[in-house]
C-alpha positions as CSV (number, residue, x, y, z in Angstrom):
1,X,13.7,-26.3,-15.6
2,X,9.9,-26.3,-15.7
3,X,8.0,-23.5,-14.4
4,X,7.1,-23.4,-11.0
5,X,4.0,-23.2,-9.1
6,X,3.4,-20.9,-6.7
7,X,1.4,-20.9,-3.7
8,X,0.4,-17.5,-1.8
9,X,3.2,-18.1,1.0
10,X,5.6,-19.1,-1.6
11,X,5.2,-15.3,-3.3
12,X,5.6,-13.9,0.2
13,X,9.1,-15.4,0.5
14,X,10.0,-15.4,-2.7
15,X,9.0,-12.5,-4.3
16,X,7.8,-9.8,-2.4
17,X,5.8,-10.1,0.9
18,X,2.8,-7.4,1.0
19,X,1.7,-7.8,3.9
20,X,5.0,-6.3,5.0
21,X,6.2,-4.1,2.8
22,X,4.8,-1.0,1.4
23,X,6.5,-0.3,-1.5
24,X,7.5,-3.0,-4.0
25,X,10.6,-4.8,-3.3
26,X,11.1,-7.8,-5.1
27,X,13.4,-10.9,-3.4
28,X,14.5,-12.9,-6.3
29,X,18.0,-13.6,-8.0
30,X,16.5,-13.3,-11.5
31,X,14.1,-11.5,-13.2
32,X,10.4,-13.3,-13.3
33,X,7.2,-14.1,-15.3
34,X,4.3,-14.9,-13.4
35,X,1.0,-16.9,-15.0
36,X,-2.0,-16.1,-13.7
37,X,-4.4,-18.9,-14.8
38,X,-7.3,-21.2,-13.8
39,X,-7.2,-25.2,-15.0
40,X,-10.6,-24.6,-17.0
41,X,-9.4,-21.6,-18.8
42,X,-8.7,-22.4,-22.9
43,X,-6.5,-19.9,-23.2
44,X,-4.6,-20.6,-20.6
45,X,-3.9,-24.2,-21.6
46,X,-2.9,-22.8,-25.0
47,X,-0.4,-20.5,-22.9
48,X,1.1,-23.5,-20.9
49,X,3.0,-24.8,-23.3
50,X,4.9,-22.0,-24.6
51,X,5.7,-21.0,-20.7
52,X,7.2,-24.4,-20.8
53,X,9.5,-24.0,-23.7
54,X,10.4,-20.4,-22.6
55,X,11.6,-21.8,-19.5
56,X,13.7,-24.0,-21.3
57,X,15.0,-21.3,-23.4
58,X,15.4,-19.0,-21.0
59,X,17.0,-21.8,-18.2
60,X,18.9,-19.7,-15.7
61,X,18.3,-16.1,-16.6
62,X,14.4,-16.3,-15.5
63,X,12.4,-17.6,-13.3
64,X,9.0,-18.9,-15.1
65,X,6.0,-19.1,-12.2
66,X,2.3,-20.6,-12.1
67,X,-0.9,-18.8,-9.7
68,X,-3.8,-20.8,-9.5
69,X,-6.2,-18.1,-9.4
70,X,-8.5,-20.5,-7.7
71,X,-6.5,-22.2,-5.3
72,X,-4.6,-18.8,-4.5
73,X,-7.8,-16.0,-4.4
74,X,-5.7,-13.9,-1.8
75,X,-2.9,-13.3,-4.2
76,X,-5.0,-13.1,-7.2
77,X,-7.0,-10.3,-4.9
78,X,-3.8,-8.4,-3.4
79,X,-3.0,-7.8,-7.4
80,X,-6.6,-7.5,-8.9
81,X,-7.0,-10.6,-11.3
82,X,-10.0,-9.9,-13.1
83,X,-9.2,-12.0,-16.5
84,X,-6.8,-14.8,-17.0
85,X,-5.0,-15.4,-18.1
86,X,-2.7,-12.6,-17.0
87,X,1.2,-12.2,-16.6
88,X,3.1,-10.3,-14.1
89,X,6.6,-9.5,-16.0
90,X,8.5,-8.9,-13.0
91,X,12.3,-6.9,-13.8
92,X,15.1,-7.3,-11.2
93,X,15.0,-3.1,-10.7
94,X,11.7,-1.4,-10.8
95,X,8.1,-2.2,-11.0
96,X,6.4,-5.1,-12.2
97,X,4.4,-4.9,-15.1
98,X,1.0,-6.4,-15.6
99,X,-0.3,-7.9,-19.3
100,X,-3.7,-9.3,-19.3
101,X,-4.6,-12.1,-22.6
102,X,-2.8,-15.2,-24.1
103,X,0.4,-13.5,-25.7
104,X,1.8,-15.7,-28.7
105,X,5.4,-16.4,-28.0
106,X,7.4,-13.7,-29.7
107,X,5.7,-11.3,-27.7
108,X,6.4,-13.3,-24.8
109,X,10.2,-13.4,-25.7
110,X,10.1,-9.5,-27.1
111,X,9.0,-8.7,-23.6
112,X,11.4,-11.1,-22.0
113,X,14.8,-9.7,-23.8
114,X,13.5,-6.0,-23.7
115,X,11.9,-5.7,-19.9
116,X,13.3,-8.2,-18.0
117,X,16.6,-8.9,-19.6
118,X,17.3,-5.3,-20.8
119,X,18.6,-6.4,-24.2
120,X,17.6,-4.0,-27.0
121,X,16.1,-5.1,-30.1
């Protein structure tokens, strides 16, 4: 499993549909990391790779997306992109939580077992 790119509509019916809902409620079967990220941006090419692995690592307990930031500016707007990349850790109960900057990937996995998978260190 490779991560997936998402398109604006796509987050609507897969994640959570703002424009009609009010308070979160996310749609998925698993928990979820969302990339933020531009095709020009270095650090987000240096990201890339280690999204790929994780979502090998990780195959059926996550679900591993991609936002164009510039192909998708409504989503990137609805949650307030200013720097990218940035990651939307997103847990199966509760709110999502935003991390701005390339993360190396312990801290990706740290996050992974201890947010969205609930497994203590």
């Amino acid at each position: 499993m490779a991560t997936i790119k998402l398109t604006t509509e796509d987050f609507k019916e897969k994640i959570f549909d703002y424009t009609k809902e009010k308070e979160w409620k996310y749609k998925g079967q698993r928990p979820a990391l969302i990339d933020f990220y531009a095709d020009w941006c270095a650090p987000c090419r240096m990201v890339a790779p280690i999204l790929e692995e994780l979502s090998e690592e990780y195959k059926n307990q996550i679900d591993i997306y991609k936002v164009d930031t510039e192909a998708e500016e409504e989503l990137s707007a609805v949650f307030g992109i200013q720097s990218i990349p940035t990651f939307l850790f997103i847990p199966m109960e509760g709110l999502p939580m935003m991390q701005p900057g390339a993360l190396p990937k312990n801290v990706f996995k740290k996050a992974i077992d201890q947010e969205l998978l609930k497994q203590k260190a």
